[in-house]
Structures are given as structure tokens and as C-alpha cells.
C-alpha positions as CSV (number, residue, x, y, z in Angstrom):
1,X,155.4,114.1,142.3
2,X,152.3,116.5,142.0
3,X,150.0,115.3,140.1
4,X,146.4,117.3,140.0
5,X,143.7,115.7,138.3
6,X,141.5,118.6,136.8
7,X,138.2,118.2,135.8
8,X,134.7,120.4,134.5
9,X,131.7,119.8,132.7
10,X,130.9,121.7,129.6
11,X,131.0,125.9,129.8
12,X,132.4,125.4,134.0
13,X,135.7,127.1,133.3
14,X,137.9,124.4,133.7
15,X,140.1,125.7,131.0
16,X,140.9,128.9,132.8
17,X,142.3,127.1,135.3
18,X,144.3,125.1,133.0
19,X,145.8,128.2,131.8
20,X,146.4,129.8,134.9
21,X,147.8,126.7,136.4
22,X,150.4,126.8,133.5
23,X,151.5,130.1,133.5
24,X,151.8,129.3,137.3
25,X,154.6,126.7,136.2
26,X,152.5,123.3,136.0
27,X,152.7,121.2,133.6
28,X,149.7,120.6,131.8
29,X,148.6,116.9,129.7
30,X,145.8,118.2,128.0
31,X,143.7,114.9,127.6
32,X,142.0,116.7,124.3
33,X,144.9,116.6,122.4
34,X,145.7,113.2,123.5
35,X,142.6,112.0,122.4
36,X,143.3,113.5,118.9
37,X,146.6,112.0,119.0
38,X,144.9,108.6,120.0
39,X,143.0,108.6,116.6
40,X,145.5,109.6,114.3
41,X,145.0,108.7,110.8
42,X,147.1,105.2,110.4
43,X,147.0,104.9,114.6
44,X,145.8,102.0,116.7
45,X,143.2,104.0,117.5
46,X,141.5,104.7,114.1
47,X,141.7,101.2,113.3
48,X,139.8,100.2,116.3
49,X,137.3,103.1,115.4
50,X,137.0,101.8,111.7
51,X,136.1,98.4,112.7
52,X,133.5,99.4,115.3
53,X,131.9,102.1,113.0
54,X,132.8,102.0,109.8
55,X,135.0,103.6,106.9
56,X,131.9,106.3,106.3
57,X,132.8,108.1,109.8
58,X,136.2,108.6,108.0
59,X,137.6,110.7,104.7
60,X,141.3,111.4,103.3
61,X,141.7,113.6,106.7
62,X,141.2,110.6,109.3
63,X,138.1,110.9,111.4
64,X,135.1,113.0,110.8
65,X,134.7,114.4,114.2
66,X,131.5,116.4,114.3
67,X,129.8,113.5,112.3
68,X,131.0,110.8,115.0
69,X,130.5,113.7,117.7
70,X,126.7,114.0,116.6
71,X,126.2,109.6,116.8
72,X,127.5,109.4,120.1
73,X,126.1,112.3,121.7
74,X,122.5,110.9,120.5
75,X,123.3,107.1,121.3
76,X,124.8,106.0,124.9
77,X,125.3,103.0,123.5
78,X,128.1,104.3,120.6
79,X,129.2,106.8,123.3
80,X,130.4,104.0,125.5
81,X,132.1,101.5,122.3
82,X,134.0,105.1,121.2
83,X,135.1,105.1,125.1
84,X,136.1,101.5,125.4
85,X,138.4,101.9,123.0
86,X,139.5,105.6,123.1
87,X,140.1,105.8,127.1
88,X,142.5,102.9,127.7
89,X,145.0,104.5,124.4
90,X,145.0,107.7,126.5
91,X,145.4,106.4,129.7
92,X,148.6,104.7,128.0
93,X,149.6,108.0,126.9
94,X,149.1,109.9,129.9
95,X,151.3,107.4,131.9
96,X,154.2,108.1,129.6
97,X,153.7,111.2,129.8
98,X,154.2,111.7,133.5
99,X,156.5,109.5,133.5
100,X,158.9,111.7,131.3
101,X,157.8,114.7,132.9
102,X,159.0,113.4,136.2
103,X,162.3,112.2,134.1
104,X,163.1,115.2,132.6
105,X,161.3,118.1,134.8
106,X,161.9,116.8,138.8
107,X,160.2,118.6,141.2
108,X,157.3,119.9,138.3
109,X,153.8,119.5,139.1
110,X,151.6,118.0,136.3
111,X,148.2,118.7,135.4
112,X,145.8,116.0,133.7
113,X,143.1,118.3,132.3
114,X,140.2,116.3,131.3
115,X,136.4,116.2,131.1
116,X,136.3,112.7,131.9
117,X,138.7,112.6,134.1
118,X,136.5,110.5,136.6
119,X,134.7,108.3,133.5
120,X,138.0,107.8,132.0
121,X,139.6,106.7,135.2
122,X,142.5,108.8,134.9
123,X,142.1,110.3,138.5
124,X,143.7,106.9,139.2
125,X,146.8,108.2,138.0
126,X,146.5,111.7,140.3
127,X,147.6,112.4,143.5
128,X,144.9,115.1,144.0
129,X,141.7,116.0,142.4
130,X,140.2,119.6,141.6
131,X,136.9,120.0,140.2
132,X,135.3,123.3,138.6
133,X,131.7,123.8,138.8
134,X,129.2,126.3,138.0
135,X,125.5,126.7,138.5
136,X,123.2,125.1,135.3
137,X,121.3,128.8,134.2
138,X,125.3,130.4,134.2
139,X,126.5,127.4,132.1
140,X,123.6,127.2,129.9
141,X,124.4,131.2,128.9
142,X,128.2,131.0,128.3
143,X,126.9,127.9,125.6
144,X,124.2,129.7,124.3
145,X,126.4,133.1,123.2
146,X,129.8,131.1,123.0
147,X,128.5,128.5,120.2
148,X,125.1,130.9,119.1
149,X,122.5,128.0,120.0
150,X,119.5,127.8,122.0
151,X,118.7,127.8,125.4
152,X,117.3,123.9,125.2
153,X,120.1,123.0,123.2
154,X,122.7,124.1,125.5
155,X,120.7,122.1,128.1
156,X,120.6,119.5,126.1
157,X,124.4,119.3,126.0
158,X,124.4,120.3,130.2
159,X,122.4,116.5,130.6
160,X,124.2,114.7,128.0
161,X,127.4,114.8,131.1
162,X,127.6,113.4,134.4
163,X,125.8,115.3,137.0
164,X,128.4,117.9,138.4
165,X,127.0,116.9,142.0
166,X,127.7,113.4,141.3
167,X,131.4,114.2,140.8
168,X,131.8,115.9,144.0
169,X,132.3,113.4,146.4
170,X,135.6,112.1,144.2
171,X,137.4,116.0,144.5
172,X,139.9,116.8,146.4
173,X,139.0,120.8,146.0
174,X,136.0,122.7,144.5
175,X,136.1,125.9,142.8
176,X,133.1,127.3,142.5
177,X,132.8,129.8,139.1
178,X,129.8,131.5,140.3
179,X,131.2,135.3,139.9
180,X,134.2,137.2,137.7
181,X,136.8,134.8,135.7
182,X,139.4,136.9,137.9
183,X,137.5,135.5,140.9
184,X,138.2,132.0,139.6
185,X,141.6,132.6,138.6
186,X,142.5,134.6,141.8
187,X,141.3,130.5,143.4
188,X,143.2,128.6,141.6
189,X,146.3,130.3,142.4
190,X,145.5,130.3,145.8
191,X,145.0,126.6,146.0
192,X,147.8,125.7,143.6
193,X,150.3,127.9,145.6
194,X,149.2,126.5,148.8
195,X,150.1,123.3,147.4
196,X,153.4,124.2,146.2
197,X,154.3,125.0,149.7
198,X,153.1,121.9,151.2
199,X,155.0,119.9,148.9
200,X,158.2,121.4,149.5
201,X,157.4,121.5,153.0
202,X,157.2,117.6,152.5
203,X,160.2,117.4,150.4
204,X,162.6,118.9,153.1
């Protein structure tokens, strides 16, 4: 089974690959949604969270996000006790959920898409790894008019992730996002389909 492991830091267009890599047929675990799932109010997950931070990161809805979001992104210390216990629930998750994609869609190729892909140790689970980049001045802009902040805030959030360079040694292909999203896109489904064949090449 195909498994592609695809990872981006923050504004690097990872989710346009994600899309196009779906529309292209893949199947896509989208490690965000898993990690909402892993949190669920009445979940394994929130309890951990309760008893490492407290009931006032939590209302009637479950988890206040952007007030747990704002602690760990200002203290590495709570960022890595909200990743001890968030990662391994969604590595669990992912594993089941390859496992029923290869059940019940033989012959698919699944996409993990997630940000930590590498910090999470998910790329365990992969059997190749693609990572989207961009340069730091074109990331900083897409923050600053995507979310209306400032240009030292959105470097702020650009340093607050693992050095893209750092992650390059552990991919299996780079796309670059230097130019035109239909640049990017036109890469992807280069790469992807180039893959396709190779597998079916190898399944013959």
C-alpha cells in the first residue's frame, strides 16, 4: 500500500497539495481532524488534558482551543505535555485508519496530511515522505494578509515550528512553492502520477 507522508510548516501550501492529491483519487487522513477527534468532549483524550491542565482550559463545548493554543505556543514546556498525550491517541487513530482503508479501498493510496508529521512520528507509518516548503519573506506574507497580523507576528509563528531545512533530510520529495499555486499543483500531480505508475508497475 501507498502510503505518502505529507508534511509543511505554517502558510507552505501543504494543503493545496492535499487537495489536489485527493481529487487525484488519494485518500487523504487529515491529522487535524484527528486531533479534534482525539479530544472530544467525554474522550480519553480530554481527560488526559483536564488532568494535566486543568478544568479552566475547558467550558460546556469541550476544549477551549485558542486559549490552550495561546499557552503552548508561549511555553515549550506545555507544548510538549499537550504532545505527550495528544500524538500517541492519533497515531492509534491513524493506524486504524489505514488499516481500513487498505480493507475496504485495495489498491488506494493514502495520504497522512500533517504538520508534525516528523515530531509526531507518524512518518513511521509512511512508505514515502513529501515535504512542501517555501521561502520565510513569502510565508511571512500569505500569514500576514491571510490572518490580518503583523509582519513580526507572523515570524513569530514561522520560529515557533521546526526549521523547514531541518526537515529536509527525512523527505522523500520536495516541492518547492516559490511561484503560482498552479505551479505547485501542476508538481504534485506530476510526482503523485509518477508514483501511481511505479506502483502498478511493481504490482504486476
Amino acid at each position: 500500500m501507498r502510503i505518502i507522508g505529507l508534511t509543511g510548516n505554517i502558510a507552505s501550501g501543504k494543503s493545496t497539495v492535499s487537495s489536489e492529491l485527493a481529487r487525484l483519487g488519494a485518500i487523504v487522513i487529515d491529522a487535524d481532524l484527528l486531533a479534534r477527534e482525539a479530544v472530544a468532549p467525554h474522550s480519553e483524550g480530554e481527560r488526559a488534558l483536564k488532568k494535566a491542565f486543568g478544568e479552566r482550559f475547558f467550558d460546556e463545548n469541550g476544549l477551549k482551543r485558542r486559549m490552550l493554543g495561546i499557552l503552548v505556543f508561549e511555553d515549550e514546556h506545555a507544548r510538549k505535555r499537550l504532545n505527550a498525550i495528544v500524538h500517541p491517541i492519533i497515531e492509534k487513530m491513524t493506524i486504524k485508519r489505514l488499516a481500513d482503508i487498505e480493507k475496504e479501498h485495495p489498491g488506494k493510496t493514502a495520504v497522512v496530511d500533517a504538520a508534525l508529521l516528523l515530531e509526531s512520528g507518524l512518518n513511521r507509518l509512511c512508505t514515502e515522505i513529501w515535504l512542501v516548503v517555501a521561502p520565510d519573506h513569502i510565508r511571512e506574507t500569505r500569514i500576514m494578509e491571510r490572518d490580518g497580523i503583523t509582519r513580526a507576528e507572523a515570524r513569530a509563528r514561522i520560529q515557533s515550528q521546526t526549521d523547514q531545512r531541518e526537515k529536509i533530510r527525512y523527505a522523500n520529495r520536495v516541492l518547492i512553492n516559490d511561484s503560482e499555486r498552479s505551479e505547485l499543483i501542476k508538481k504534485a500531480r506530476e510526482l503523485f502520477l509518477a508514483g501511481e505508475r511505479k506502483e502498478q508497475h511493481a504490482q504486476r
